[in-house]
N, C-alpha and C positions, 0 to 999 in steps of 0.2 A: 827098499827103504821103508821101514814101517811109519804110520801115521802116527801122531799122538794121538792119545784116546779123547773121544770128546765127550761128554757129561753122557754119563750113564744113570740111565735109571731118575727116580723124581726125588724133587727140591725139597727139606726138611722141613719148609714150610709146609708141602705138598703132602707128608707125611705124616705131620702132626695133624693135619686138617683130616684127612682119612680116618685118625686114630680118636677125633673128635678131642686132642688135646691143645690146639692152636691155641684157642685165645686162652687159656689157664697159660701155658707159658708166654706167650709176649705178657700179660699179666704178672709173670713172676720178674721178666725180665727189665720190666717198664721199674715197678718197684725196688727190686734191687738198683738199678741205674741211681733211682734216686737216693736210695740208702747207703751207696755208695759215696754221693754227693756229701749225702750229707755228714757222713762218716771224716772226709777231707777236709768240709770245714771245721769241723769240731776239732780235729789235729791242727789245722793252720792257728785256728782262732784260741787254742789250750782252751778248749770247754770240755770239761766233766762230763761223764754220763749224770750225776749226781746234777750238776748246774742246767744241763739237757732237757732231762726228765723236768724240771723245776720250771724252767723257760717255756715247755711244752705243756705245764700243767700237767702232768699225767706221773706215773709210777716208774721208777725205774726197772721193773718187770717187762711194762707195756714199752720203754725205749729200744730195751732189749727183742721182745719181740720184733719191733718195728725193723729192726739195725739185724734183725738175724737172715741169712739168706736162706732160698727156698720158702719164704712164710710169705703168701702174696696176698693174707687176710689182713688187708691196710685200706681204713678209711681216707676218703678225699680231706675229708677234716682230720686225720691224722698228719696224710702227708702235708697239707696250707699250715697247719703249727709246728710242724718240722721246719718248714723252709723259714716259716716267722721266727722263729727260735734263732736262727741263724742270721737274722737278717736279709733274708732274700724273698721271693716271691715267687711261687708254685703257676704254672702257665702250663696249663693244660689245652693244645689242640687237636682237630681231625684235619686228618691230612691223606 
């Protein structure tokens, strides 16, 4: 009777770290998480990108950046007027 196999080889964490690419992706993936959030409310709540960008004080250029995946050049002050735009509040810990 054969075994099942058990975890071969290192963890994609383990891998990215090697590659020196770790923290660039939890960095893309923290951002996206959020621009995902905030993507949902803005469907929930019918807010515009147009009302968005307006809420946020900023460009509809720069919402679009913010809201595009893969782009994890996002300020702390972008993402706190994302979450304020929506009504929520940005809660950043170490854990």
């Amino acid at each position: 009777m054969r075994k099942a196999n058990r975890q071969v080889g290192s963890t994609l964490d383990d891998f990215l770290s090697e590659e020196g690419l770790l923290e660039e992706a939890r960095a893309v993936a923290i951002k996206e998480a959020v621009a995902v959030q905030v993507q949902k409310a803005m469907e929930t709540e019918k807010i515009s990108k147009v009302e968005m960008a307006r809420r946020m004080k900023t460009s509809r250029a720069a919402l679009d950046r913010f809201l595009a995946p893969g782009n994890a050049s996002v300020t702390l002050q972008t993402l706190s007027r994302a979450a304020r735009a929506i009504g929520r509040d940005l809660r950043i810990e170490l854990v």
